[in-house]
DOTORVO-838074 format. One record per residue (C-alpha): x, z, y; residue in one letter. Coordinates in steps of 0.001 Angstrom, whole numbers, plus 500000, padded with zeros to 6 digits. Each point is the difference from the previous one (the first is absolute). Example, Ala and Ser with C-alpha at 12.3 -4.5 7.8 and 13.67 -1.06 7.14 Angstrom:
<rs>
{r {512300, 507800, 495500}, "a"},
{r {501370, 499340, 503440}, "s"},
</rs>
This chain:
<rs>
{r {506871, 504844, 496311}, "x"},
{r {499316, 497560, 497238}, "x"},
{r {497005, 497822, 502235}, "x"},
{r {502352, 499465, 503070}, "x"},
{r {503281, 498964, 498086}, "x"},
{r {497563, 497474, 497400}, "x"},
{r {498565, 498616, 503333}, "x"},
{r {503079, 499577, 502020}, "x"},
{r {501636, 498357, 496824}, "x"},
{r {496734, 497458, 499590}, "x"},
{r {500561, 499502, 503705}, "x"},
{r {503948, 498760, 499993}, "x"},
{r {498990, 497783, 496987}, "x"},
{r {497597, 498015, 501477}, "x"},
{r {501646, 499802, 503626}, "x"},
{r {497576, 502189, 501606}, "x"},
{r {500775, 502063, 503274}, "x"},
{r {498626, 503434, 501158}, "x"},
{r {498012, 499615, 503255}, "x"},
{r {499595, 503491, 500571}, "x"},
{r {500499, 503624, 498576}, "x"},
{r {498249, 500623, 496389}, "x"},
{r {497414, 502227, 499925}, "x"},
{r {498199, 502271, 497716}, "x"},
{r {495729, 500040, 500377}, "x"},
{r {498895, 502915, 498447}, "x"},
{r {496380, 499449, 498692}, "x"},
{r {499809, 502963, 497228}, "x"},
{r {498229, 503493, 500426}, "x"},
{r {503354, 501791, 499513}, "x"},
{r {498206, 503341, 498791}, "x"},
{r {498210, 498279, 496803}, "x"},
{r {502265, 497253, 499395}, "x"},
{r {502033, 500757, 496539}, "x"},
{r {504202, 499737, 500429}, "x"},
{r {499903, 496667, 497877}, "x"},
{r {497186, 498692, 501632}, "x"},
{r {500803, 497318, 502908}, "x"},
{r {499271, 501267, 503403}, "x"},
{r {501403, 497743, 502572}, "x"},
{r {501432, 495867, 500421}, "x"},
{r {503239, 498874, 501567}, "x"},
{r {499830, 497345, 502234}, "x"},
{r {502286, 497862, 501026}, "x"},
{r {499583, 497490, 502805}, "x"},
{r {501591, 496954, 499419}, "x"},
</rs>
């Protein structure tokens, strides 16, 4: 997926290191949220 691969690659460039897993936090109502409408982050603890 295109948001994990642009933060990983921000992540090596700037000397950062992953504490823990990712993790998506779903905060959309999934029934009326349209396909290209966001619906969730990815974190990443660093």
């Amino acid at each position: 997926m295109h948001a994990y691969d642009t933060v990983a690659q921000w992540m090596t460039r700037n000397d950062k290191k992953l504490l823990l897993g990712c993790r998506e936090v779903y905060w959309a109502d999934w029934v009326n949220t349209a396909d290209d409408q966001p619906a969730f982050d990815v974190a990443y603890p660093f």
